[in-house]
C-alpha positions as CSV (number, residue, x, y, z in Angstrom):
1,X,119.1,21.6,159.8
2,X,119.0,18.5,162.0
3,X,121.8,16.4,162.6
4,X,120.1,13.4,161.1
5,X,119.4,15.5,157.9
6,X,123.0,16.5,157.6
7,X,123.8,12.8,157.7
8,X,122.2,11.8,155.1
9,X,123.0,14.3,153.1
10,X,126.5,13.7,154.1
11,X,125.8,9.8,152.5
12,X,124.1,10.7,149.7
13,X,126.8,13.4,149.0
14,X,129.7,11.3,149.4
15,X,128.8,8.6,147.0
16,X,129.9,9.3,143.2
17,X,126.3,10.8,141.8
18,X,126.8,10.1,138.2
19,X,128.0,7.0,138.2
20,X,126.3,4.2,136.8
21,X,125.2,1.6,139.1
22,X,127.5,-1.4,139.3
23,X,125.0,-3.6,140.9
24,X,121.4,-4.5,140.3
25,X,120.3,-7.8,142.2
26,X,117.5,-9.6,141.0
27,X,115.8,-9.5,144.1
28,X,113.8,-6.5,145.7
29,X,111.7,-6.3,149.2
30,X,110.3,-3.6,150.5
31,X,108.6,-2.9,153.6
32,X,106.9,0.1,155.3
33,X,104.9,2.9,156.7
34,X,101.9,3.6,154.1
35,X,99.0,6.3,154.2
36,X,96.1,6.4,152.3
37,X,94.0,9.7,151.8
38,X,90.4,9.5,149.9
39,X,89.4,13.3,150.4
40,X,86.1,12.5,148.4
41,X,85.2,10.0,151.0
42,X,86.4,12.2,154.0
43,X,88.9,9.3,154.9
44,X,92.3,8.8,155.9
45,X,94.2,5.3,156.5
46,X,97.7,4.6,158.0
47,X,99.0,1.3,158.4
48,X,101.6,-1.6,155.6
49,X,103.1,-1.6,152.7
50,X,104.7,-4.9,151.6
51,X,106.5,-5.1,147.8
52,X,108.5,-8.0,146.1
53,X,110.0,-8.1,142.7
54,X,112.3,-9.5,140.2
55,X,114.1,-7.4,137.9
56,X,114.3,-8.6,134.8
57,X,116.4,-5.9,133.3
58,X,118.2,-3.3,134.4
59,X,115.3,-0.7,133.8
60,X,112.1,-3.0,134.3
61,X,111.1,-4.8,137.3
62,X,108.1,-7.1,137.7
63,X,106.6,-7.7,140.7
64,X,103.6,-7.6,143.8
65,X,102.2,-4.8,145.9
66,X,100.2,-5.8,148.8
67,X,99.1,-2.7,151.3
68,X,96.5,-2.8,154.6
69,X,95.4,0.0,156.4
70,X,93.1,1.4,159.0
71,X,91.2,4.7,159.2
72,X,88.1,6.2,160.6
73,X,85.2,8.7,159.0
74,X,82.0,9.9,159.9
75,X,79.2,8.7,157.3
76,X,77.3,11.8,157.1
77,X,74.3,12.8,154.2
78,X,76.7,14.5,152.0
79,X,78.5,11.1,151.3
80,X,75.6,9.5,150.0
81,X,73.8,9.1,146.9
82,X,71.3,11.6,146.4
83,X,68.1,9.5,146.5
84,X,69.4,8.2,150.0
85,X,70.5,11.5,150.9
86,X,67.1,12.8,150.3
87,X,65.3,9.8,151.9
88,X,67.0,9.9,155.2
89,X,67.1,13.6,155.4
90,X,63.3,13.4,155.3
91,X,63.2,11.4,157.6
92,X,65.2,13.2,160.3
93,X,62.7,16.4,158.9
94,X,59.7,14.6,160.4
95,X,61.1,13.1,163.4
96,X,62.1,16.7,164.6
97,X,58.4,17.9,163.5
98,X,57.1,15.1,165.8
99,X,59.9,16.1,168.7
100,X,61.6,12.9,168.6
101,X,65.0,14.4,166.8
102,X,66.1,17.4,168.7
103,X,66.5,21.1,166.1
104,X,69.7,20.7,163.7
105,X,70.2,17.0,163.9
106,X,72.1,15.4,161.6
107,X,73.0,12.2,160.1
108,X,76.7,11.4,161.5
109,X,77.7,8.0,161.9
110,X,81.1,7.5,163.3
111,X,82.8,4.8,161.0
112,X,86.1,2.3,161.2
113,X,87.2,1.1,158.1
114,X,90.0,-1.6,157.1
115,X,91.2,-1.1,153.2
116,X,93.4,-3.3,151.7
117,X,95.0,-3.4,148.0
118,X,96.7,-6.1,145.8
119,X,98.5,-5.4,142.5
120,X,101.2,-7.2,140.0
121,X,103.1,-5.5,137.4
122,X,105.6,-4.0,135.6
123,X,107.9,-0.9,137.1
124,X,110.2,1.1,134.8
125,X,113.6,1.9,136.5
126,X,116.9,4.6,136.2
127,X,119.7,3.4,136.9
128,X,122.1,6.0,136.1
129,X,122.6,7.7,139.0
130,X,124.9,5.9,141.8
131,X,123.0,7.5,144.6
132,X,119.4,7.0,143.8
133,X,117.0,4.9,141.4
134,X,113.9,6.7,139.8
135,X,111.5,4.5,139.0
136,X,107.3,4.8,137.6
137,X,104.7,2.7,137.1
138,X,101.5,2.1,136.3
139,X,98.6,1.0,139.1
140,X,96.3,-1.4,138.4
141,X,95.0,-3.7,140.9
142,X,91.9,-4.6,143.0
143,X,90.8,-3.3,146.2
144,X,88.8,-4.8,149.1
145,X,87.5,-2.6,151.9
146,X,85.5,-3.1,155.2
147,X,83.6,-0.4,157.0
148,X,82.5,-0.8,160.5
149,X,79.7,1.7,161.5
150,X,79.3,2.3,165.1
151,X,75.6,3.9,165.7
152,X,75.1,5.9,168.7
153,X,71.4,6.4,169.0
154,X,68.4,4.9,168.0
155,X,67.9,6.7,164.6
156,X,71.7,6.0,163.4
157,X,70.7,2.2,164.8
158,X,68.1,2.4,162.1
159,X,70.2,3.9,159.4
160,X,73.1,1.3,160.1
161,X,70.6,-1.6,160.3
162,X,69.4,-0.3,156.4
163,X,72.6,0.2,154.7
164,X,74.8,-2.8,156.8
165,X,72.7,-5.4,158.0
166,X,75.3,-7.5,158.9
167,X,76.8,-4.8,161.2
168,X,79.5,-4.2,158.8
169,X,80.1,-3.5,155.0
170,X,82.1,-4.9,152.4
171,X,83.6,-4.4,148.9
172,X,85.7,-5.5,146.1
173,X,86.9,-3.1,143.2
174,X,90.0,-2.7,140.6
175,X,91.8,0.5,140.7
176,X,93.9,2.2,138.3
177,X,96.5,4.9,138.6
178,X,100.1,5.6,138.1
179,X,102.9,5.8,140.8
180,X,106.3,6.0,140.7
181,X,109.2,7.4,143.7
182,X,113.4,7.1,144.4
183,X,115.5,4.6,146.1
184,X,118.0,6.4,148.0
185,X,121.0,4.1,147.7
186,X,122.6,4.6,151.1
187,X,124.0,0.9,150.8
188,X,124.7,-1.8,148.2
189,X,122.5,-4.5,149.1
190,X,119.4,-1.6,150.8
191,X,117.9,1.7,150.1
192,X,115.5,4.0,151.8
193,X,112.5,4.1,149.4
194,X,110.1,7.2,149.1
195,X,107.3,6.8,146.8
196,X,103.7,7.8,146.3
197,X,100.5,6.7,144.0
198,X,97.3,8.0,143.1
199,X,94.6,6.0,141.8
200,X,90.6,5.6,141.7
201,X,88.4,3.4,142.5
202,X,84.7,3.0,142.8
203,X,84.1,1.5,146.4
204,X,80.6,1.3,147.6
205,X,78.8,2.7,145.2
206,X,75.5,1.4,145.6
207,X,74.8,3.5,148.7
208,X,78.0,6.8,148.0
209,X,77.6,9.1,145.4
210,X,80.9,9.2,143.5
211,X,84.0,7.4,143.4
212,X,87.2,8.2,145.0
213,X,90.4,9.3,144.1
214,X,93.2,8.0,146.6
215,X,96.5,9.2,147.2
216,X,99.1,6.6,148.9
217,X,102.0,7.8,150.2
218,X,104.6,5.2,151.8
219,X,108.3,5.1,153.1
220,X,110.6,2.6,154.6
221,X,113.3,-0.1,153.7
222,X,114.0,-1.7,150.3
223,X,116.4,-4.8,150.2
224,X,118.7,-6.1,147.2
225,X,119.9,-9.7,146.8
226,X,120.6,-12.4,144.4
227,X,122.8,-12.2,141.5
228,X,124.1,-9.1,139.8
229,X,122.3,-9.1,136.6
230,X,124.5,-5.6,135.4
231,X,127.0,-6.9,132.3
């Protein structure tokens, strides 16, 4: 076991477990490391996880989630709807016939991508433990995402210049999901905050053949201020 590790066992340890918590501030901020995975879509995505709330009870909190990440895929036939798939593959078959597309070629178009979420809501919180706060929640939110293909010959050049005319992609779409995660109370007025969501969403869908499930996975900071709303 690490040093590190022992210490914060050591914290967590040394504050009275079962104790109720003696203060809740109306005020939460958290801010941190995210990462997104969307295996469906053969994408990962690391990058900022922002959250504000007010907490209107004890046990519920209402607040904002805000998130922005980067990532990078390759776009290959397998991701795309079937007619598409089946178009371009075709395609590819008769360029190789003709000599043009050397044996085995495939579709693979190296792709950046920029995803970023928004959501408002309610959280359900325990309080009754002095050292950590579990909390849940439902997801539900929208999602805008950019994707930046980056051709590298003159077939994938023709495929881009199809599907993203423009260069690059865009899209908006809700999400729903459920998430939920622990506040390590190391301190009174901040926490370490572990926490993880899964929702889907339907991004691009006019030219990708299913939806996406997406895992989030985030850690860092939350703050606690403003009155003590415990009676």
């Amino acid at each position: 076991m690490t040093k590190s590790v022992r210490c914060l066992l050591l914290i967590v340890l040394s504050t009275p477990l079962f104790a109720q918590q003696d203060y809740v501030g109306r005020f939460d901020v958290f801010s941190g490391f995210t990462w997104f995975d969307s295996p469906s879509a053969k994408l990962q995505e690391r990058g900022y996880h922002l959250q504000a709330g007010i907490n209107a009870r004890t046990w519920l909190a209402l607040g904002f989630d805000y998130s922005v990440v980067s990532g990078s895929l390759n776009l290959t036939s397998d991701l795309l709807k079937p007619a598409l798939a089946t178009q371009i593959n075709g395609q590819i078959a008769q360029l190789q016939a003709l000599g043009v597309l050397p044996a085995g070629y495939q579709l693979s178009v190296p792709t950046g991508s920029t995803t970023q979420t928004f959501a408002a809501g309610p959280q359900l919180e325990y309080r009754h433990f002095q050292a950590v706060t579990l909390f849940i929640r439902p997801s539900i939110g929208a999602i805008y995402e950019e994707a930046r293909p980056h051709p590298h010959d003159a077939f994938t050049t023709a495929v881009v210049s199809q599907l993203a005319p423009s260069g690059s992609k865009t899209d908006w779409e809700g999400f729903y999901g459920f998430g939920g995660g622990v506040d390590l109370n190391f301190w009174r007025h901040a926490s370490l905050r572990l926490q993880a969501d899964f929702v889907h969403n339907s991004l691009f869908t006019d030219i990708l053949k299913s939806s996406r499930n997406t895992v989030r996975l985030s850690v860092g900071p939350s703050f606690h201020f403003g009155r003590n709303i415990v009676h």
